[in-house]
N, C-alpha and C positions, 0 to 999 in steps of 0.2 A: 548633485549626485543622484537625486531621486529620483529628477525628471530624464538624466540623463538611460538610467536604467529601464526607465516607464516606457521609454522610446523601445529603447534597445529589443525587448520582450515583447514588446508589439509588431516589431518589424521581424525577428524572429518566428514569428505566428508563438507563440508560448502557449495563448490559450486556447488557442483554437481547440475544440474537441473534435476529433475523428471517428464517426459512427460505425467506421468500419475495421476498428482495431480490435484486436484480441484481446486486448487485456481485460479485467475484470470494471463495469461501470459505477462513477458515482455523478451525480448529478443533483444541483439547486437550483432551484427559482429566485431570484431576487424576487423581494414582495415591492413591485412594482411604485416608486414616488411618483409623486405627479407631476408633472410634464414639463408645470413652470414652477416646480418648487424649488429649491436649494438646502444646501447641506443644513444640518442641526447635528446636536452634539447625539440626538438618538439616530439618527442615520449612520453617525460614524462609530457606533455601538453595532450597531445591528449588521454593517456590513463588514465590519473588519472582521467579528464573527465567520462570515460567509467565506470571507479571503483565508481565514484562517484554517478553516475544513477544508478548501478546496486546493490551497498547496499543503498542507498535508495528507490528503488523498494520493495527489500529485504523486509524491516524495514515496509513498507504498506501492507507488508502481501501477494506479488505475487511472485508466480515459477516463479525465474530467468537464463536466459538462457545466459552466455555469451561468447560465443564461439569464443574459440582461435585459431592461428593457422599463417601460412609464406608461404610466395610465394618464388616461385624460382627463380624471377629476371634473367630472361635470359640472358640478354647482363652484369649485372651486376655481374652475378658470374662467368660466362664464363669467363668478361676481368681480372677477379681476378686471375683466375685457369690457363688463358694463363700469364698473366704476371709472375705468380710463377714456370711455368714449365718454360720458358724463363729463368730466372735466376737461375733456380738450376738445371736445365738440360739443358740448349742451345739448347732445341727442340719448335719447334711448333707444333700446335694439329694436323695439315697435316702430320708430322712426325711421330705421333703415330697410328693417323689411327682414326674412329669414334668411333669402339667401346671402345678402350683401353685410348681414351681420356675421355670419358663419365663416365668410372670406376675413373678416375682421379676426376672430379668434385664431383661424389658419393662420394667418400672418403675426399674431402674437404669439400663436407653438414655435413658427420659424425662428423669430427673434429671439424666444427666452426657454427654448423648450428643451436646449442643449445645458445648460447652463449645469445643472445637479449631476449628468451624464459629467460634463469634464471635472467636476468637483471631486467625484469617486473616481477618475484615474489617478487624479492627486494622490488621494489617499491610497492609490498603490491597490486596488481591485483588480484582480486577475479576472473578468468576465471576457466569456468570448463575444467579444463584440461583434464580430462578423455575420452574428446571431439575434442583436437587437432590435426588440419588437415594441411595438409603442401597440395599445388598446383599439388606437383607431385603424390602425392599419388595413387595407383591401381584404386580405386573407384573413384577418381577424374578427376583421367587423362582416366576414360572412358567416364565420364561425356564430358568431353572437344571434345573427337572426336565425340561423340552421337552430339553434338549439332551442330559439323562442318558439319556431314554428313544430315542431318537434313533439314538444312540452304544449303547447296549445293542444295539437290535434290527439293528444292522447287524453287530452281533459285535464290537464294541470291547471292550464293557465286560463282563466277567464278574469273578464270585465264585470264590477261591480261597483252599486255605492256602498259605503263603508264610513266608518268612522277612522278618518287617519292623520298622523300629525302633521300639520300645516306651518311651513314656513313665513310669516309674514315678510321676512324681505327678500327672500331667493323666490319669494310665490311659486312652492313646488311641495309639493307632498316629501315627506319622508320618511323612512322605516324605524322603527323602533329603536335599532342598533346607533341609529344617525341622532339620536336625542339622549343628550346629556343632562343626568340629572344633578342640581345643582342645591346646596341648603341656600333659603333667601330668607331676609327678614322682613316679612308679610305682615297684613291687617286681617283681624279675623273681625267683620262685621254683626252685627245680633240686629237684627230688626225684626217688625213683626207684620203679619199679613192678616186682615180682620175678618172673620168668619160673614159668610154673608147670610146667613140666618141664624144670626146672633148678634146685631150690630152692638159695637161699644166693649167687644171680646175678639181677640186677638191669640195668632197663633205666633208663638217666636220663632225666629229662623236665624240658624248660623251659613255664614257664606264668606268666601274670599274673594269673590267676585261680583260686585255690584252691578258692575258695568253690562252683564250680560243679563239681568232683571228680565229686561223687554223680550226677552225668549224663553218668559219660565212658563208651563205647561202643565204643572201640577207642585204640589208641597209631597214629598214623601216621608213617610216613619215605621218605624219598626213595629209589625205585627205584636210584640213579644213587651211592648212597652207600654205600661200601665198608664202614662201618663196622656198617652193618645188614644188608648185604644177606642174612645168615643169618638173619634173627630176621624175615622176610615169611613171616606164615601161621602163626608159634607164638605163644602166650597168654601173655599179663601178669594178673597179682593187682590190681583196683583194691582198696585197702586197707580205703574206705565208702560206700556197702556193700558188704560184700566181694564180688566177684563176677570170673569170668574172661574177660575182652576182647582180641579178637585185636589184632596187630601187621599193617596193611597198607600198604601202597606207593601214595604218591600223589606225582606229580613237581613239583609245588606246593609242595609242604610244602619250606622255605627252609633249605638245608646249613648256613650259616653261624648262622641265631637261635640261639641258645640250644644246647643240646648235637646242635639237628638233628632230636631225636626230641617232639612234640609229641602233647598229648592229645585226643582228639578230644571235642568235646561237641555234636552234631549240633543240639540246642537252644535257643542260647545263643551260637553264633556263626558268620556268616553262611558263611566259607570252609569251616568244618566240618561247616556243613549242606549243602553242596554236596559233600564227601568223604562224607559219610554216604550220600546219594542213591546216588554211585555204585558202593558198594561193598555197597548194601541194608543201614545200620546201622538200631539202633534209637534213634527217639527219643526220650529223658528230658528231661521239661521238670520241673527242681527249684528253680524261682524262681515265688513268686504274681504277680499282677498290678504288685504296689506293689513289689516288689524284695524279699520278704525270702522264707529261704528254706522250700519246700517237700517237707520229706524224712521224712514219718513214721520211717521205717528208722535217722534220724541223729537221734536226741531231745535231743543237745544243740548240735547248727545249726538244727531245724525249728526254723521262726517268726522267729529273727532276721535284721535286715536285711544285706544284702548284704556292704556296706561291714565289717560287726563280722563277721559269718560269715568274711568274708577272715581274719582273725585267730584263730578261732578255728579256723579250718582246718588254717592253718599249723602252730600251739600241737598239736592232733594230729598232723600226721604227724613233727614235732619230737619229741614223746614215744615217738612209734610206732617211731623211729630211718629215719625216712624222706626226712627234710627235708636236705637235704646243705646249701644254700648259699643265703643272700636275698642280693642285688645291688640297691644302687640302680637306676633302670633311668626314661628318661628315652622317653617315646610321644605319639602323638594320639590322643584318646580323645574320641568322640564326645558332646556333649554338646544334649540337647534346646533351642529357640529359645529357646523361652517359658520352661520351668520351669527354664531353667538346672541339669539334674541331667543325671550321665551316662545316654545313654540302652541300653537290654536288645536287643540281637535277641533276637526273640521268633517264634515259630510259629502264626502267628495266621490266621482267617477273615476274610479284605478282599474290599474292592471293586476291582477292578483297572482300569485303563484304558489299551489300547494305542492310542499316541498318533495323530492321522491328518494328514495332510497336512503330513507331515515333509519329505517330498522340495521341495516346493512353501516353505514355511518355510525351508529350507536355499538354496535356488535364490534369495529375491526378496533374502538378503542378500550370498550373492558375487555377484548380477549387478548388485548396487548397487541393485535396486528401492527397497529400505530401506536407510539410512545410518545406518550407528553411529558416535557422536560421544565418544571418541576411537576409533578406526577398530579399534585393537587388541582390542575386544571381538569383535568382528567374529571372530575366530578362536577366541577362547572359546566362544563360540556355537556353532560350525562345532563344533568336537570336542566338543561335550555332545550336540546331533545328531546324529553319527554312533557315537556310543557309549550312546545312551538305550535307557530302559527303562522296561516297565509302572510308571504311576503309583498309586501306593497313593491311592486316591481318598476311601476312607472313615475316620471318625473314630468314635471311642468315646465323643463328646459328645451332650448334648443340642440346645444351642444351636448353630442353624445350618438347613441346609436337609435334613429326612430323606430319606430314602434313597426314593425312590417306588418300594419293589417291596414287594409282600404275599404272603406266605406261606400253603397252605392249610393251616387248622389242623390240620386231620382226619394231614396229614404234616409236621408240624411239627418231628416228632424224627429223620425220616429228611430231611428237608432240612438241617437243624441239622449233622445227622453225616455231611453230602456232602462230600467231597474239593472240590467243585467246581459253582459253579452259572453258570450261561448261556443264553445263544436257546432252545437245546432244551426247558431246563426248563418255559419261557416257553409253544411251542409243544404240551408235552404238558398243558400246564392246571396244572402245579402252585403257579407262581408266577403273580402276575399284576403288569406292569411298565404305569405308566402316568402322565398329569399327574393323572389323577382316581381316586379309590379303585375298587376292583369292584365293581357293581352290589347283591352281595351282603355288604357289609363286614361281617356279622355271623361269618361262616363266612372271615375272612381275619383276619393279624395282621402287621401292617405292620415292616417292617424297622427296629430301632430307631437303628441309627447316623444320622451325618448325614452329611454331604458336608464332605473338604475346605475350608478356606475360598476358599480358592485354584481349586477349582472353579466356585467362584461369578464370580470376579474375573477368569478368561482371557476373560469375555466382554463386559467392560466397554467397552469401545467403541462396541458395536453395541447391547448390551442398554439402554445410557444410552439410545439415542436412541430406540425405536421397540418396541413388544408384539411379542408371540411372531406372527407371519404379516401384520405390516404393514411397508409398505412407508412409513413415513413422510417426509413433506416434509422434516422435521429430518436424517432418516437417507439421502435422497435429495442433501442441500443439504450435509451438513456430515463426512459416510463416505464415502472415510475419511478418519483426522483427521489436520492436516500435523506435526505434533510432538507426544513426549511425552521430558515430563524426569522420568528415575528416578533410581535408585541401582543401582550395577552388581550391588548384592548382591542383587537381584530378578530379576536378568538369566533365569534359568532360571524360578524361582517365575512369574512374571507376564509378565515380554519375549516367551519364548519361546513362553511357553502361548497368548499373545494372539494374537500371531500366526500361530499355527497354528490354531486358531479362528477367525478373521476368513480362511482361505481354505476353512476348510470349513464355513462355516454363511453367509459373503458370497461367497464364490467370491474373494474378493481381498485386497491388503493389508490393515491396520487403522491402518497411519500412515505417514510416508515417510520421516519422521527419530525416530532418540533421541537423543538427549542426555544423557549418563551423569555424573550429576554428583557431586565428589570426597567424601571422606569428610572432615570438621569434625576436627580432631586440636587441642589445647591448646600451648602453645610451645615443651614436652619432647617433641610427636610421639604423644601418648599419645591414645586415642581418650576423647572424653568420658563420662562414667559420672557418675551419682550418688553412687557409693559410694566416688570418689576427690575428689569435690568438685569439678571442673574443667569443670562444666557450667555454664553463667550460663541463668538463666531468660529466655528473650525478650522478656516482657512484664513483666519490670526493665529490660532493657535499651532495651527503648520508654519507658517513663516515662522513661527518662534521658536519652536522647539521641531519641527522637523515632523512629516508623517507617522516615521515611524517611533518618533517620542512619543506623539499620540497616541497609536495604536497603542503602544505598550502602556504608556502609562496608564491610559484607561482599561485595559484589561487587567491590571493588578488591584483596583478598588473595582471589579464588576464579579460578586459573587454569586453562588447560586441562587435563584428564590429571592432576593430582598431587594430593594433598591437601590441604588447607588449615590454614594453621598459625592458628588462633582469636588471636587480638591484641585488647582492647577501646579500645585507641587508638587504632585506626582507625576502629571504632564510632565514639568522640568525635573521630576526624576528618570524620565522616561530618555528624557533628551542625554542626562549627564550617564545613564546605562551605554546607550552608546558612545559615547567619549570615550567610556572606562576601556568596555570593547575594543574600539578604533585605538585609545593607547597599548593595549596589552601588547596586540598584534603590530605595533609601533617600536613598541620594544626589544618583540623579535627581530627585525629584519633592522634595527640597529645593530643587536648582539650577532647577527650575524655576515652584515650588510650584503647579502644575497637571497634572492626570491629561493626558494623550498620546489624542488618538483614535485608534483601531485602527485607521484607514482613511489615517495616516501615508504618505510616498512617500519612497522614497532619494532626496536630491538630485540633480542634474545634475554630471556629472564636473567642469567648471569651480570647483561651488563645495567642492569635498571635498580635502582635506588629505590630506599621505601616512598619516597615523595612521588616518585614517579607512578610505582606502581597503584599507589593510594589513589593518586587524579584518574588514572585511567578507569580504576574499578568505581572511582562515585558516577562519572561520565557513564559507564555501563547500565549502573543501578537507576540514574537519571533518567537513561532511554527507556528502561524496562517500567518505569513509572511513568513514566510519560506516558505510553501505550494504555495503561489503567484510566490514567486520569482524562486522554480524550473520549476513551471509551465512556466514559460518565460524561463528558463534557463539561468539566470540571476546567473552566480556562481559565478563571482566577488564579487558581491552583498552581495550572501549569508556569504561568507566568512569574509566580514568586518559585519557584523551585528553578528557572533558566535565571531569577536573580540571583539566588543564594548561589547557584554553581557556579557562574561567572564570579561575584564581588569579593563572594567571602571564602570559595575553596580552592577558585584558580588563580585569582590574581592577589587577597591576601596572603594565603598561606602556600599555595604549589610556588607561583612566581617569586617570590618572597626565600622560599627556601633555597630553590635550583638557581639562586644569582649568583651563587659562587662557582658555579660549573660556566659562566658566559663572561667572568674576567678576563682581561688579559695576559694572566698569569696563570688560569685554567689549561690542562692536559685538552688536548683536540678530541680524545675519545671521549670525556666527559661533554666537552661540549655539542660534540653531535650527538651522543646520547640523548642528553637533558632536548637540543632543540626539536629531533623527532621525536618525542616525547612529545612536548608543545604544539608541534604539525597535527601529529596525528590525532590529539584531543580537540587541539581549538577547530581543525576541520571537519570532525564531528559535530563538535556544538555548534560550529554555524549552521549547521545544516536545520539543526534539533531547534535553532530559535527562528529560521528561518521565516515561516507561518508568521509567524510575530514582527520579527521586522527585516521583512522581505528587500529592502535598498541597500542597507547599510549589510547585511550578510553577503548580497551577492556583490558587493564592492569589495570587499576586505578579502571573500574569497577569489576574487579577480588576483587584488593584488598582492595575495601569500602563495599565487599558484596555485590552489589548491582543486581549482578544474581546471583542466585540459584547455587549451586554449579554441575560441571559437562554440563551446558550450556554456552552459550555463546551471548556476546553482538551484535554479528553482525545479532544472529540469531531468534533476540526477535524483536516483531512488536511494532511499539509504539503508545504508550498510546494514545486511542483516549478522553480521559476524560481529562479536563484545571484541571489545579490544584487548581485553586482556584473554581472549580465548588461546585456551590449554594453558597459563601462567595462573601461578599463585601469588594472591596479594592477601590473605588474612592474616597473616604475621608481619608485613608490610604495613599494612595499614596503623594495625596495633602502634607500632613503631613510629611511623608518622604520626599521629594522633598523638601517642605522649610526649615528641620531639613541640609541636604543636602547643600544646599545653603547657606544657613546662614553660616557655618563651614566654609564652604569656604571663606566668606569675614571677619571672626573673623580670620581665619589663616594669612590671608594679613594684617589685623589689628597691627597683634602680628611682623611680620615682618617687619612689616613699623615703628617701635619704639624700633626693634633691640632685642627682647624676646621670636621670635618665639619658641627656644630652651626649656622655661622655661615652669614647668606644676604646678606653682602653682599662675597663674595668676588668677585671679577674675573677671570674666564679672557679671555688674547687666543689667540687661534687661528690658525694659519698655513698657507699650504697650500691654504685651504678651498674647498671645492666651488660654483660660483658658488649655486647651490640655498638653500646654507647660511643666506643672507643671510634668507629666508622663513623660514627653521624657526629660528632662534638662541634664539627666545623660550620656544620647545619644552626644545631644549636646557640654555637654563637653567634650565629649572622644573626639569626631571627632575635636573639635577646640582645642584642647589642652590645656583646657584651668582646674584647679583645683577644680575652685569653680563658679555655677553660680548661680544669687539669679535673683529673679522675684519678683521686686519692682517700683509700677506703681510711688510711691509719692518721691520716689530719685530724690537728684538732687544732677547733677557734679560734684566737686566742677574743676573751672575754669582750664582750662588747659589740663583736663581729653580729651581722643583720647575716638569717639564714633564712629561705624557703623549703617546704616541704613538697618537694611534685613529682611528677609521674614517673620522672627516670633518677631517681634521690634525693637526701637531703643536700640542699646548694647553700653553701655560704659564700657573702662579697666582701672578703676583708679591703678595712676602707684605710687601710696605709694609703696617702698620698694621696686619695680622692678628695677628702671633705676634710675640712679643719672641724676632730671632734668636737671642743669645747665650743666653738660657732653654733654647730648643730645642736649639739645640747643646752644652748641658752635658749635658740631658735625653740626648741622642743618643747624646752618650760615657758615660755612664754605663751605659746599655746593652748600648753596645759592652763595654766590659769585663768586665763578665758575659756576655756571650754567648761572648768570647772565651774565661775561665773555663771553660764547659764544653767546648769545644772541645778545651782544651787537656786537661782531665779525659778526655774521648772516648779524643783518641790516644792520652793514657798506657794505657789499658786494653786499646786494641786494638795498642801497642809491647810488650804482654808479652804473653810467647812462652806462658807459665804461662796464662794466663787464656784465649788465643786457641785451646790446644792440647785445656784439660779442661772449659772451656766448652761446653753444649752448642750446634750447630749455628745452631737458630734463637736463640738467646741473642744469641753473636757475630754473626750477620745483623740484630739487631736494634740494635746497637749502630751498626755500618758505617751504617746507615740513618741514627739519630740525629745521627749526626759530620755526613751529608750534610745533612740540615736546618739544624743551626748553622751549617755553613760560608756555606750559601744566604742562611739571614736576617743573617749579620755584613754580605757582599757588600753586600746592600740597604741594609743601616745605614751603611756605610760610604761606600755613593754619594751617599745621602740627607743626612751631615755636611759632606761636597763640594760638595754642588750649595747649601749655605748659605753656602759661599766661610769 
């Protein structure tokens, strides 16, 4: 049925947006997956989200814009496309060469690039596909270097060395935002370095990294600390290679870490290349690209990797009599996105970019221009702004968008060996920075990095809609866009970047809401992973319970602000809601074995019953809540409230009551009553749940008739008229409500005397409400009860079981139900065991021994227990009485 709809709505054009409609615009971004990625349970979080605003926009009557689309994921299709050529070729990409490896990765988009795209039709996304843009695309990837070239020649962007974090196995620099910091359980080493005029006197040093020794350039300590303040400006022994490095003073360097006195490797970590700077050290870089290390002078470290160098480091100054002390020692240690390895500061030649229209980005979110959804990001934002810094822009890959700047060959090695490249360069002829190569590309040699991927993706808003100097209809109709739902872990990567790109390449916003939505955790809290097993496949969990069980059932455990604890019982709650659905409306067009035409009318207040008018005013109150609660975006919310109205007001208690209006022995005006009654509401609610589970509404409202034939449910606005408009249902409801009530406590009645089963019980009722006399028939279907009379001058006779409820007091005289003297052995027999424990209770809680060495909540648990026996004896006990 789902796929069969998914078709239908495609071929239809459903989503297509029209930029040249009148109606009022809403418009999203998908936050673009990668290329060769596939579903996760946070994708089908994040995009049902997206489906769900965008046919609810739908449904209020505006052109929707929701435009699809994938990013190329640089380092992450790259290390895909190298690992596969690795094992079924034994080559590396250096082996093939750039071009011939790049045809390689193209034909692994082609193969796997669709893959996540047909995942999300599955899952029943209405994007207009007619619109999908993938990162690399011609128009796109002009877009990308139009804005590099842009941002260079205004002085944003230039070339520099820098201290930035290195990947050892992607061997690619990457941004701050791309390193995850991780706790690790580390060694805190203590050695010491021997003053070289003072032999036989020794300074101690704390470090976690031995391996990097052979690049240390100085001992640093704090100005401020007594216990050095003699040794600023005299010389320590590094041990390998040996050589003599001064002791200076920087007030940074932390009194309390380790013995206070730290080594410096200006190289290799990012604080120490900032004390190097200012104290003019020298740079030693003894680590290669891949992490292992580089120290001809050390021939039994050169060559090994990092990690084993750590050991054998130690193992030397251990021998050396240098090693004093290793300490377990417990840190964060940055660790690369993608290749999951810890990552190098490293000293490296980037592409830099100082960020523009920060002021403006910081301004549209504390004046509330843009709303962040839960509001506390909102200050996270704020302090990554005012604390930002150059973005390392460029990459050590192939795949992705290259760098548009060329180099003249003829200066090729004094460019190479520049401290620093920018405008100037540009302006004296040496470099040439452009969309298009230089005239002469013979006599040029284009910069091999690529860009960021991330640099491609801040301009996703604007770049979707429209080429580089058009002003399109699409980008005129649908920019900027009114929501995008992320993950707060992009907040910096993509939120921030976008938005400050959509003020200086649009002069304005890029959207007016986000929506940060939680992280997926498993039932211990744990984040999903493959490698712990605690991730379910999506597209298992659609064969099993259907798309739109999914959908729903994860939107009723997905609340605001917190994470979501994964449950798959509510998935297969999700699946048995539609069931419930799919029977309600099964049971209509049993009771009345003919399809309803959609052009149905609510009856006339005279011929509607309080059930009736009760469904239709909760149904009204529902929409009018609804309306609230998208406006907060409150979808958890929404989702248990289209539960409760479905399980427990329409099909326990509406349908429940109007089944004696659909007998066979029912008057015909009762029953067209009651069935348009049921037309008219369940064709609303489809509509209202619709967002939610968009297959199974627009099936069911196929086949109740209830659109027109040849249109479609997604594509009809809804009804802005209540249903019960101009009728009164507050005295109705009332009515319903205690008919309601009452049933329920004559149901416990019947059960507590062992007849719930039986339907020819008798209630007389006393008291009752003149009204009552109309609805009695109600009443009895819902309490089960055969026959019930309304006689104010009855009386019990002794022994008779009575309830106390909404519409009187009810007695069930048990002539001929129950063999008294049965139930009253029954009863006592009961009683005596219950009294048994009771009596068990207190002795446990009359000694002093058990009250005193018991633990606290033990004894409170007990106290509780006694209080429950004492409760049900009572009950049993009134119950044996009231049988005389």
């Amino acid at each position: 049925m789902e796929a069969k709809w998914y078709a239908a709505w495609l071929e239809g054009k459903c989503f297509e947006a029209d930029p040249s409609s009148d109606k009022p615009a809403y418009s999203i971004v998908i936050p673009p997956p990668n290329v060769t990625g596939i579903l996760h349970l946070g994708h089908v979080l994040n995009n049902s989200l997206q489906d769900i605003l965008a046919r609810r926009a739908r449904q209020e009557g505006r052109e929707v814009l929701w435009l699809p689309g994938t990013d190329h994921a640089g380092i992450a299709t790259q290390t895909k496309v190298e690992r596969q050529l690795r094992e079924e070729e034994g080559k590396s990409r250096r082996d093939l060469g750039r071009e011939a490896f790049l045809e390689k990765v193209w034909d692994f988009k082609e193969h796997h690039g669709g893959i996540i795209i047909k995942q999300l039709k599955r899952l029943g996304c209405s994007c207009d596909w007619s619109r999908e843009r993938f990162t690399m695309d011609e128009g796109y990837t002009e877009w990308v270097s139009h804005v590099f070239v842009e941002l260079f020649k205004q002085g944003l962007i230039y070339r520099g060395k820098r201290m930035v974090n290195w990947c050892p196995v992607s061997l690619t620099a990457l941004s701050d935002e791309e390193v995850i910091m991780k706790p690790q359980r580390s060694k805190l080493y203590t050695m010491r370095y021997e003053l070289v005029d003072e032999p036989g006197e020794y300074l101690h040093i704390s470090t976690t990294r031995p391996e990097t020794l052979m690049g240390d350039v100085a001992v640093a300590v704090n100005p401020k600390d007594p216990r050095y303040a003699k040794h600023i400006g005299r010389k320590v022994r590094r041990p390998f290679p040996e050589a003599e490095i001064p002791v200076v003073a920087d007030e940074h360097v932390d009194i309390e870490f380790g013995t206070g006195a730290l080594k410096i490797t200006p190289a290799h970590d990012k604080a120490d290349f900032e004390i190097g700077i200012k104290n003019d050290l020298d740079i030693i870089d003894v680590l290669h690209p891949d992490g292992t290390v580089n120290c001809p002078d050390c021939p039994d470290l050169d060559g090994l990797d990092r990690f084993k160098a750590r050991k054998v480091a130690a193992k030397k100054l251990e021998e050396m009599g240098l090693l004093l002390e290793v300490e377990e020692y417990e840190n964060n240690v940055g660790f690369s996105e993608r290749a999951d390895v810890p990552v190098e500061p490293r000293i490296s030649m980037q592409w830099f970019l100082k960020y523009p229209c920060v002021e403006e980005a910081a301004k549209a979110v504390a004046d509330g221009d843009i709303t962040f959804r839960p509001a506390r990001w909102a200050k996270t934002y704020a302090h990554w702004l005012e604390n930002i810094q150059d973005w390392c822009i460029s990459r050590q890959l192939w795949w992705g968008h290259q760098i548009p700047v060329w180099y003249r060959k003829d200066k090729l090695d004094a460019l190479k060996g520049a401290e620093s490249l920018d405008m100037s360069d540009f302006e004296k002829g040496d470099i040439h920075v452009g969309v298009e190569p230089p005239a002469d590309e013979n006599a040029w040699v284009r910069d091999e990095d690529v860009m960021d991927t991330w640099f491609s993706s801040w301009l996703w808003p604007f770049a979707t809609m429209s080429d580089v100097g058009e002003r399109s209809e699409t980008l005129e109709k649908f920019y900027p866009t009114t929501d995008l739902v992320t993950g707060p872990d992009i907040l910096f990567f993509w939120v921030a970047r976008m938005i400050m790109a959509g003020y200086r390449f649009e002069e304005r916003l890029p959207f007016k809401n986000v929506y940060f939505t939680a992280l997926i955790r498993d039932l211990k809290g744990r984040k999903m992973s493959k490698s712990l097993g605690n991730s379910p496949d999506p597209i298992d969990l659609m064969d099993k319970y259907g798309a739109d069980g999914l959908r729903f059932g994860l939107m009723r455990i997905a609340p605001v602000g917190t994470d979501i604890r994964f449950d798959e019982t509510q998935i297969e709650e999700g699946r048995n809601f539609a069931n419930k659905l799919y029977n309600a409306c099964r049971f209509r067009q049993m009771a009345s074995g003919e399809v309803p035409s959609s052009k149905f009318q609510v009856p006339k207040q005279e011929a509607l019953r309080p059930y009736h008018l009760d469904i239709m005013a909760k149904l009204d109150r529902l929409a009018v809540d609804l309306e609230g609660l998208y406006a907060d975006y409150r979808f958890g919310e929404i989702s248990q409230r289209l539960y409760e109205f479905l399980w427990s007001e329409f099909c326990d208690k509406f349908l429940e009551a109007v089944k004696g209006d659909l007998r066979d022995d029912a008057s015909a005006d009762a029953r067209e009553v009651t069935l348009a009654v049921f037309d008219a509401t369940m064709s609303r609610f489809l509509q209202l749940l619709h967002p939610y589970m968009p297959h199974v509404t627009e099936e069911l409202s196929e086949r109740m008739g209830y659109v027109p034939e040849g249109e479609f449910l997604m594509s009809r606005t809804l009804a802005s008229e209540p249903l019960l408009a101009g009728r009164e249902s507050h005295e109705a409801a009332k009515r319903a409500s205690a008919i309601y009530a009452s049933a329920g406590k004559l149901r416990n009645l019947k059960a507590e005397y062992n007849v719930a089963s039986r339907r020819d019980v008798r209630l007389v009722v006393k008291g009752a409400p003149d009204w009552l006399s109309s609805e009695k028939d109600v009443l009895a279907l819902l309490a089960g009860a055969g026959e019930i009379e309304l006689e104010d001058a009855y009386e019990a006779p002794k022994g008779t079981p009575a309830a106390l409820t909404d519409v009187g007091e009810v007695a069930m005289p048990l002539d001929g139900l129950i063999d008294v003297e049965a139930e009253r052995e029954r009863l006592g027999r009961e009683i005596e065991k219950i009294r048994g424990e009771v009596k068990k209770s207190e002795g446990k809680l009359g000694n002093a021994s058990f009250v005193e060495r018991a633990p606290a909540a033990v004894v409170d648990q007990e106290k509780a227990r006694l209080e429950e026996w004492r409760e049900k004896l009572g009950q049993l006990e009134e119950m044996i009485e009231a049988l005389g």
